[in-house]
N, CA, C and O atoms as a GROMACS GRO file, in nm:
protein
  396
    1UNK      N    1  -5.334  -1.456  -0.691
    1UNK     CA    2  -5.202  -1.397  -0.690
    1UNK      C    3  -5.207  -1.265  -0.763
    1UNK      O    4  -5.271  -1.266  -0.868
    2UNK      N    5  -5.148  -1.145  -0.724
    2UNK     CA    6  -5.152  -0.988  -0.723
    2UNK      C    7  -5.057  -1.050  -0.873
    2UNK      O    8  -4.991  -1.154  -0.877
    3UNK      N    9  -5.077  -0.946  -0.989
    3UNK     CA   10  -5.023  -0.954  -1.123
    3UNK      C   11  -4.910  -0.844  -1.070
    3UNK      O   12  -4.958  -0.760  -0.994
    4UNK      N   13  -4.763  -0.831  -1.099
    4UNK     CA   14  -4.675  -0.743  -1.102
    4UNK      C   15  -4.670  -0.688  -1.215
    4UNK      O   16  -4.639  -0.746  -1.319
    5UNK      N   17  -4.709  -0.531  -1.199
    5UNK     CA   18  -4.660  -0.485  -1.342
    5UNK      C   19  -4.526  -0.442  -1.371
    5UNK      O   20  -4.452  -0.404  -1.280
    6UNK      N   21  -4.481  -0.448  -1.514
    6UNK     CA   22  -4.403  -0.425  -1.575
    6UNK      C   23  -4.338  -0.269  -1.540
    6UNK      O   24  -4.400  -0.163  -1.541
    7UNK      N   25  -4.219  -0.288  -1.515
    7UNK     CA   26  -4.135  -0.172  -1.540
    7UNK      C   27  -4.153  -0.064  -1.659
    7UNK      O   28  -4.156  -0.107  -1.774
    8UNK      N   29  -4.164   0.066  -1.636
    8UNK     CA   30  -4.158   0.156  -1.740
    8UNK      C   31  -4.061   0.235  -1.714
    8UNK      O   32  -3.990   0.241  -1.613
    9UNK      N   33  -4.058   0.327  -1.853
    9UNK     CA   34  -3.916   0.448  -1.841
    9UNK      C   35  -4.046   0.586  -1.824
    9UNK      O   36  -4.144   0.611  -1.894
   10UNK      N   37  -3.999   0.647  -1.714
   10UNK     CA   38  -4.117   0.768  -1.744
   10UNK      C   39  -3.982   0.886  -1.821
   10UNK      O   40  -3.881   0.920  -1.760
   11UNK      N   41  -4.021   0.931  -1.977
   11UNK     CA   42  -3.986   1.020  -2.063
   11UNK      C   43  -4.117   1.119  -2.079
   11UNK      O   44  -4.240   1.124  -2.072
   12UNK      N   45  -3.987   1.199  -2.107
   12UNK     CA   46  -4.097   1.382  -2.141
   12UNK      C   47  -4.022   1.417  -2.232
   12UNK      O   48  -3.900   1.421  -2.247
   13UNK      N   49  -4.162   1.457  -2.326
   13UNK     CA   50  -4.141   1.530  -2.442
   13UNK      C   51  -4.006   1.644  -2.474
   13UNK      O   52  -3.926   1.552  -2.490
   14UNK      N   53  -3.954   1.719  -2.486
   14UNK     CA   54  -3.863   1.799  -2.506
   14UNK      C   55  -3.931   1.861  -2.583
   14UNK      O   56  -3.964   1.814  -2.692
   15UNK      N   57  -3.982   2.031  -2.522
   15UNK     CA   58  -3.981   2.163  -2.588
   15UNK      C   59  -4.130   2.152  -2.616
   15UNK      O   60  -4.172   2.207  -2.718
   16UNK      N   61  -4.219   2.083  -2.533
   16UNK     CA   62  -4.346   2.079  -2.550
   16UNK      C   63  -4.406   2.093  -2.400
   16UNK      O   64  -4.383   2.040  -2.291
   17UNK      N   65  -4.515   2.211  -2.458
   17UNK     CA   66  -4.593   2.259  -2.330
   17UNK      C   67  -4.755   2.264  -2.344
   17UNK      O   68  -4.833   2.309  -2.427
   18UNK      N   69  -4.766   2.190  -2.209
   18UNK     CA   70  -4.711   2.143  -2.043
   18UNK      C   71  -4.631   2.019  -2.123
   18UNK      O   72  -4.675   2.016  -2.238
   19UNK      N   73  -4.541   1.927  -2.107
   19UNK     CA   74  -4.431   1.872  -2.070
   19UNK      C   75  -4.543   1.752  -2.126
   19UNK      O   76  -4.644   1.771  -2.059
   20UNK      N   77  -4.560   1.669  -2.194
   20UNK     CA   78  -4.626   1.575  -2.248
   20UNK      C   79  -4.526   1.450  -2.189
   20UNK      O   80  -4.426   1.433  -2.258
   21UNK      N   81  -4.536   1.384  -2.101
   21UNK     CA   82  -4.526   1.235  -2.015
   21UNK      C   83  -4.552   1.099  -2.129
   21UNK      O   84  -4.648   1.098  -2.206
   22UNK      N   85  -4.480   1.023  -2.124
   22UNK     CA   86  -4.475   0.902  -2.150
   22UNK      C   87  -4.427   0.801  -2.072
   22UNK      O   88  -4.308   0.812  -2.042
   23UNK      N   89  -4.498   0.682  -2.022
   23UNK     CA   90  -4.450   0.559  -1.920
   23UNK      C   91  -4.456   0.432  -2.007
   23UNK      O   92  -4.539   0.343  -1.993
   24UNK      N   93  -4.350   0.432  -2.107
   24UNK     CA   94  -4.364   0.307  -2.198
   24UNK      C   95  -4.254   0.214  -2.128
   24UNK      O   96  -4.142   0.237  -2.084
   25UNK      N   97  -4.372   0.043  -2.136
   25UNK     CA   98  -4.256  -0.062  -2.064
   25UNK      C   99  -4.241  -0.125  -2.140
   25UNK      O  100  -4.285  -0.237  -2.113
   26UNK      N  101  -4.151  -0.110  -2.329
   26UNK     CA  102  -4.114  -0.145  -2.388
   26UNK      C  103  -3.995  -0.040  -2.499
   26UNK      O  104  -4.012   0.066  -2.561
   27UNK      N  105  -3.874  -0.135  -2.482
   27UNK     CA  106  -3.760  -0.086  -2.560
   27UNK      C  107  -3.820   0.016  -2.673
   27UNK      O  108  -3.820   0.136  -2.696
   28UNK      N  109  -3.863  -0.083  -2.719
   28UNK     CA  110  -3.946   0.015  -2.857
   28UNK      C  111  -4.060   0.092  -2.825
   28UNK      O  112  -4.102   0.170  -2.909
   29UNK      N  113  -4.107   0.083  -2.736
   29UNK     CA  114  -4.210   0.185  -2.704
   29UNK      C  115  -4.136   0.267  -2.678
   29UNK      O  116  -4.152   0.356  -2.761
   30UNK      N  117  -4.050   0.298  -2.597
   30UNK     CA  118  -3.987   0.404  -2.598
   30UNK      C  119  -3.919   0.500  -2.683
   30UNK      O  120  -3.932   0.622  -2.672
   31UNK      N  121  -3.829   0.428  -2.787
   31UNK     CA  122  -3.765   0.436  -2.877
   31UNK      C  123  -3.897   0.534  -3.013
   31UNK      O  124  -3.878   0.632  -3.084
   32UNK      N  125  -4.010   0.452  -2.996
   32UNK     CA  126  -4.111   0.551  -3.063
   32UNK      C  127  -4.185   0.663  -3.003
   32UNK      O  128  -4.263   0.733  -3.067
   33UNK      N  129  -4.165   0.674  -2.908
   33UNK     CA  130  -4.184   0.784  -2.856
   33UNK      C  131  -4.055   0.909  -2.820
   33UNK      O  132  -4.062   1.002  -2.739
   34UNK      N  133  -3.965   0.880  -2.894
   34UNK     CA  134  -3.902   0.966  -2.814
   34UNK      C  135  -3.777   1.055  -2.955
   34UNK      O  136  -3.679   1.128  -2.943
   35UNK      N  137  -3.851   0.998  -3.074
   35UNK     CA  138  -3.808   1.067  -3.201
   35UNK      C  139  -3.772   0.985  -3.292
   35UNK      O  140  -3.737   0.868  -3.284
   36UNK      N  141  -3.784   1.056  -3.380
   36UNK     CA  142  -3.685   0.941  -3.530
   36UNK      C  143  -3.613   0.900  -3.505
   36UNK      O  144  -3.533   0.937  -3.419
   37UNK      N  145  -3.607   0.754  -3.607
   37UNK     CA  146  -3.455   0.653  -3.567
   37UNK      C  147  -3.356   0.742  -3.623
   37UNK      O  148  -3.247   0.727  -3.566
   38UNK      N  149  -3.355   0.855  -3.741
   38UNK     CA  150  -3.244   0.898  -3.772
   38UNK      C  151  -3.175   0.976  -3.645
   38UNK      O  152  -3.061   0.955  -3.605
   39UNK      N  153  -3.263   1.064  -3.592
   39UNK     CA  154  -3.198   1.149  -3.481
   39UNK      C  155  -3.142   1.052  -3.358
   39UNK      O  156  -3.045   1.070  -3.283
   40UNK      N  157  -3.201   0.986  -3.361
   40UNK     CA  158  -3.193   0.881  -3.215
   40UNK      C  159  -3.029   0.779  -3.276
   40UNK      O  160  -2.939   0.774  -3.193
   41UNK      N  161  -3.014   0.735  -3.360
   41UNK     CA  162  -2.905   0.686  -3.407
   41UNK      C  163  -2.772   0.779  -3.413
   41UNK      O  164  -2.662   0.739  -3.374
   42UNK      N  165  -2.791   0.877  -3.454
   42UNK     CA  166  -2.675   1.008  -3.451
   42UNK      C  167  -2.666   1.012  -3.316
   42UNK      O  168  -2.563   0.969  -3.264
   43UNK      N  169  -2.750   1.052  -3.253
   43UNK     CA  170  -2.716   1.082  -3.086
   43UNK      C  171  -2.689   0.946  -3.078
   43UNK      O  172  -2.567   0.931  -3.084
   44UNK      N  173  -2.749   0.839  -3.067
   44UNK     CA  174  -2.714   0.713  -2.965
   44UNK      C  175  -2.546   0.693  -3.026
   44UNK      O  176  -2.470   0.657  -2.936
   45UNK      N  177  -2.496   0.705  -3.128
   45UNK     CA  178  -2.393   0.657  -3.159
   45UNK      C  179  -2.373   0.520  -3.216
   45UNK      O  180  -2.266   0.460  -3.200
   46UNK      N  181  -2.498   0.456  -3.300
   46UNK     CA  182  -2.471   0.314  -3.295
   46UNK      C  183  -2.512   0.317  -3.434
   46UNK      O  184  -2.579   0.418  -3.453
   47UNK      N  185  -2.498   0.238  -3.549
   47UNK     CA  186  -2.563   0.217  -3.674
   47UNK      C  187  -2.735   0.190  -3.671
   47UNK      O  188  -2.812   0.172  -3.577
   48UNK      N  189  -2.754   0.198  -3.811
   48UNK     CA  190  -2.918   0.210  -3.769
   48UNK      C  191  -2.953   0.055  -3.774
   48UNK      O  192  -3.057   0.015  -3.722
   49UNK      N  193  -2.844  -0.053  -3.853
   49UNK     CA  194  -2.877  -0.157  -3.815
   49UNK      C  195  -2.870  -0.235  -3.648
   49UNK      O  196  -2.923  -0.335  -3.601
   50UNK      N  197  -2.817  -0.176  -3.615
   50UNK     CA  198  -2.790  -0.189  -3.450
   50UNK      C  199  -2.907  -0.170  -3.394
   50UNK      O  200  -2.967  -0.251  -3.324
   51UNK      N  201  -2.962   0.010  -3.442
   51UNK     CA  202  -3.035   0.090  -3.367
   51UNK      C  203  -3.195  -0.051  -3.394
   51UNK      O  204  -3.285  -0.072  -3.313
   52UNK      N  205  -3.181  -0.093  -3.481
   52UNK     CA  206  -3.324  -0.147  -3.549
   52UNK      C  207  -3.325  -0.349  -3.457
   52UNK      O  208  -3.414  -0.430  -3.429
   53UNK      N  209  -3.213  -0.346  -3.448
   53UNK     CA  210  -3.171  -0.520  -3.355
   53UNK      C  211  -3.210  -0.449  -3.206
   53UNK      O  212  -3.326  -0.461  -3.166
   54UNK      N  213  -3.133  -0.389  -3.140
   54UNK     CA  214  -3.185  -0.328  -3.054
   54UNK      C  215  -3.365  -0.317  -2.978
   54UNK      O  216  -3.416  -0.362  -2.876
   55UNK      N  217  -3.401  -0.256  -3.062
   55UNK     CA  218  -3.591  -0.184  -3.070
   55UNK      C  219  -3.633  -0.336  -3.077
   55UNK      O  220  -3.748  -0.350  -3.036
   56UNK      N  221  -3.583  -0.436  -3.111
   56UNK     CA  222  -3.652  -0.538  -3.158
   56UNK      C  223  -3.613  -0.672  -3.044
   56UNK      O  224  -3.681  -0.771  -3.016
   57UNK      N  225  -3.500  -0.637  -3.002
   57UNK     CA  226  -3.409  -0.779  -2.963
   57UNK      C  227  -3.315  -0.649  -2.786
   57UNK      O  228  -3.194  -0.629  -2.772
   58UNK      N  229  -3.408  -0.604  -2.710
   58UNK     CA  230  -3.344  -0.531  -2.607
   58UNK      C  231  -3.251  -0.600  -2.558
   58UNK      O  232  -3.145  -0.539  -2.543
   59UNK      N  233  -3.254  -0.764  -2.510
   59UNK     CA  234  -3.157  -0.801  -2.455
   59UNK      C  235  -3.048  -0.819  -2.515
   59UNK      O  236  -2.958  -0.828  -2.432
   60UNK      N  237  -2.999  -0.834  -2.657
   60UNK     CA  238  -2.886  -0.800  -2.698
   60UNK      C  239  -2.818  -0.699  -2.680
   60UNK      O  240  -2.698  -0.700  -2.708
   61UNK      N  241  -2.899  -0.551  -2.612
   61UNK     CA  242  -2.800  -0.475  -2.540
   61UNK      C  243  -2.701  -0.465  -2.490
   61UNK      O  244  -2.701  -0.546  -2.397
   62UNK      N  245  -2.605  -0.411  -2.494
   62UNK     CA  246  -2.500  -0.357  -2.371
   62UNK      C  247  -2.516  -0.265  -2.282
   62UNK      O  248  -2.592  -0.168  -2.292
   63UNK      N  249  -2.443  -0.294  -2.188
   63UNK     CA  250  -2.437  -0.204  -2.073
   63UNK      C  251  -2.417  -0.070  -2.107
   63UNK      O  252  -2.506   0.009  -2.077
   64UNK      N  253  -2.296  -0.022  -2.176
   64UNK     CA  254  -2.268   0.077  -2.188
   64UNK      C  255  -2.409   0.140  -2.345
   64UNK      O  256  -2.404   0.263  -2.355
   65UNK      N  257  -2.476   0.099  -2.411
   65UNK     CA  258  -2.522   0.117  -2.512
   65UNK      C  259  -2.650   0.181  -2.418
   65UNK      O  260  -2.698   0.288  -2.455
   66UNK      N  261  -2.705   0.112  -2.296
   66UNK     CA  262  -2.814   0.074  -2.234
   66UNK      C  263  -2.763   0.275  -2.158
   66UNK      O  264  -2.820   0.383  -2.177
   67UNK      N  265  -2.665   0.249  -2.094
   67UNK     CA  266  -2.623   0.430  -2.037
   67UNK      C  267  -2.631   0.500  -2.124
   67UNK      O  268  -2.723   0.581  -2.121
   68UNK      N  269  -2.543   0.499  -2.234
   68UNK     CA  270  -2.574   0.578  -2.366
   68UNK      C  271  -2.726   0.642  -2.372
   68UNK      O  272  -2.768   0.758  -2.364
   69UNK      N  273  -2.762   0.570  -2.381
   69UNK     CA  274  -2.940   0.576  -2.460
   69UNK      C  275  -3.018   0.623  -2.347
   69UNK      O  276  -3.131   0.668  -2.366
   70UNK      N  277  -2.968   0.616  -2.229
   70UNK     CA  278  -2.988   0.690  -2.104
   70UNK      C  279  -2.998   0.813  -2.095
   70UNK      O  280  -3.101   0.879  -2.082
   71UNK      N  281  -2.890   0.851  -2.101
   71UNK     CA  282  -2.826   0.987  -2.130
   71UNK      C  283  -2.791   1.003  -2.231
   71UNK      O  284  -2.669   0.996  -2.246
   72UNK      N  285  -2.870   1.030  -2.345
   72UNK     CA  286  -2.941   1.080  -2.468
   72UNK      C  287  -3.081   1.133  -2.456
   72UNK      O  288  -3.129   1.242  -2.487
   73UNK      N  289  -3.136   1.020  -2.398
   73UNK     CA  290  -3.308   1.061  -2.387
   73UNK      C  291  -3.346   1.129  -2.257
   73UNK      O  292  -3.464   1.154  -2.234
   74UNK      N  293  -3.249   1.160  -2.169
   74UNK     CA  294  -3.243   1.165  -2.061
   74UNK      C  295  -3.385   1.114  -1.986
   74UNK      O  296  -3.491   1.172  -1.960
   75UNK      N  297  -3.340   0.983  -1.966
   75UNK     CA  298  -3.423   0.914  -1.855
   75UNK      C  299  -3.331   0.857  -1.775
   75UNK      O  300  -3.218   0.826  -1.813
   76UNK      N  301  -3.379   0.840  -1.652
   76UNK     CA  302  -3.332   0.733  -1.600
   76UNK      C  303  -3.249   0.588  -1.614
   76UNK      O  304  -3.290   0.500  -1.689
   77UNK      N  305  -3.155   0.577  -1.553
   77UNK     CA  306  -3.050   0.515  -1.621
   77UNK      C  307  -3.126   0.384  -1.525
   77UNK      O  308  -3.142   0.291  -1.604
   78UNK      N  309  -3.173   0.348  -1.393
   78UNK     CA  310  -3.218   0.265  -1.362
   78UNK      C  311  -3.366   0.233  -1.395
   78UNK      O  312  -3.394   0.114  -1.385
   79UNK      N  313  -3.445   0.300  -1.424
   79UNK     CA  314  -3.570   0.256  -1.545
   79UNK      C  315  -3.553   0.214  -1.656
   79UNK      O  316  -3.617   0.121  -1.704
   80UNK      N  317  -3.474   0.271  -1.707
   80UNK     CA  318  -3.411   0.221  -1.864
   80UNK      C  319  -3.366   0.029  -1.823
   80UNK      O  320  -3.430  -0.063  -1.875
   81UNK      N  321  -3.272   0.011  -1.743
   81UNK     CA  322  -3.221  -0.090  -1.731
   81UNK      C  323  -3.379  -0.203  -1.685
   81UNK      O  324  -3.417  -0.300  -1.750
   82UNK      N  325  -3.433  -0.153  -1.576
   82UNK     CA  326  -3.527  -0.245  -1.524
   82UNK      C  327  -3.606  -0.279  -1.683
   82UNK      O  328  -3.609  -0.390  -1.735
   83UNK      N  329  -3.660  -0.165  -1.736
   83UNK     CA  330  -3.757  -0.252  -1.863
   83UNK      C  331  -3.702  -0.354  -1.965
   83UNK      O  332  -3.765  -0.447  -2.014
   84UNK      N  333  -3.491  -0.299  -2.004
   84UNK     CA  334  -3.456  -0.387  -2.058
   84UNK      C  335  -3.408  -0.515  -2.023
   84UNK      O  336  -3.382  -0.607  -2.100
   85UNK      N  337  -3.397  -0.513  -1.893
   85UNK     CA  338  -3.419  -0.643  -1.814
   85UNK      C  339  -3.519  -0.726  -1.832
   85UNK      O  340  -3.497  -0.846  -1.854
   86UNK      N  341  -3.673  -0.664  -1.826
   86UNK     CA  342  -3.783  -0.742  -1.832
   86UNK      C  343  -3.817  -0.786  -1.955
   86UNK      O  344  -3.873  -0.889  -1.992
   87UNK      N  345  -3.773  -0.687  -2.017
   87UNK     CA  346  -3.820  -0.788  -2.181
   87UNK      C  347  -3.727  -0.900  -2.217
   87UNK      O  348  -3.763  -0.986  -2.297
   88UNK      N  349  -3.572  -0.901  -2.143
   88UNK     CA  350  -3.482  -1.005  -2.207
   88UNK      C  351  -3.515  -1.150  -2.078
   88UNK      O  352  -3.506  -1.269  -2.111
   89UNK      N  353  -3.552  -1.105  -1.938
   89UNK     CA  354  -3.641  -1.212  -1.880
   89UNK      C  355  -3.757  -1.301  -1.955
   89UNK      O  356  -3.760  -1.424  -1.954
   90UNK      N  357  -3.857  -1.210  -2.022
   90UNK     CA  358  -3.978  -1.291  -2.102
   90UNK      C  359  -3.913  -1.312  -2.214
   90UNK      O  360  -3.906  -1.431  -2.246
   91UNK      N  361  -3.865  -1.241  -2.279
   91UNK     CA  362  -3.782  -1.371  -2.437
   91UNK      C  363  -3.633  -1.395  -2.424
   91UNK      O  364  -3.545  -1.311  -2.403
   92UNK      N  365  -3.621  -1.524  -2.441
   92UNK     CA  366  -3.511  -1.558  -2.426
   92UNK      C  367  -3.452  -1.566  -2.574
   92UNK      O  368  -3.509  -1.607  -2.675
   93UNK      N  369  -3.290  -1.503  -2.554
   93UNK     CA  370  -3.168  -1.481  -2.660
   93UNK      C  371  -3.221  -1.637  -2.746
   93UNK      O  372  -3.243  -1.751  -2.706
   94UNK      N  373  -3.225  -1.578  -2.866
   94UNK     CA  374  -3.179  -1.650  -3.033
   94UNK      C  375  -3.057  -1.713  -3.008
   94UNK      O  376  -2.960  -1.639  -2.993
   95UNK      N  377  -3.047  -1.788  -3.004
   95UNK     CA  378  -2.871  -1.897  -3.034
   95UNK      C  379  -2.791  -1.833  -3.203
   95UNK      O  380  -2.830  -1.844  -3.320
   96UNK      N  381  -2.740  -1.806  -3.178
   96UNK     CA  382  -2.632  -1.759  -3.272
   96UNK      C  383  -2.679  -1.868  -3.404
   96UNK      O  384  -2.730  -1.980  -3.404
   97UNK      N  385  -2.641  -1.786  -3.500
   97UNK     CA  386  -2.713  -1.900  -3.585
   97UNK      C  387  -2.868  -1.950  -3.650
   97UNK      O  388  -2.893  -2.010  -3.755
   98UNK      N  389  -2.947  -1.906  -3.556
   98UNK     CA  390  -3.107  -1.973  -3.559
   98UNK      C  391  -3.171  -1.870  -3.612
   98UNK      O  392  -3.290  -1.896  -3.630
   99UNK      N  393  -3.115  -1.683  -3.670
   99UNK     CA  394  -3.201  -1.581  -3.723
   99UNK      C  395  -3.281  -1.633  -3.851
   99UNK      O  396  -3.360  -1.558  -3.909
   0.00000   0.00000   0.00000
């Protein structure tokens, strides 16, 4: 059986030449590639304890958090979604309670 790979976000550097590419198929891979949590929290609009549950726990996302962070990093709003899809497919949500 053919292995399916994982969804990635393809991001580019900003203000770097030639244009330095990244295809990370993880929340946080991305999230480290694409600047400090301080800058990335100011733009995303969310606390840094959020920003840090998030990087760690994608499927606790929201929809609208998931566009946000879209259009911030400007990637793709349907790459963005497919990888945070795939990571909340392979781990399944903590029960309220069980941290």
């Amino acid at each position: 059986m053919a292995k399916i790979s994982s969804p990635t976000v393809t991001f580019t550097e900003p203000l770097t030449s030639p244009p330095r590419m990244h295809h990370p198929d993880t929340l946080a891979g991305l999230l480290e590639v694409a600047g400090t949590r301080k800058r990335i929290v100011a733009a995303w609009g969310v606390s840094a304890r959020t920003y840090d549950t998030r990087k760690h726990s994608p499927a606790t996302c929201t929809i609208a958090e998931v566009q946000q962070l879209a259009r911030v990093l400007q990637v793709s709003e349907d790459e963005l979604f497919a990888v945070v899809r795939s990571q909340a497919a392979a781990s399944p949500l903590i029960a309220e309670g069980e941290e």
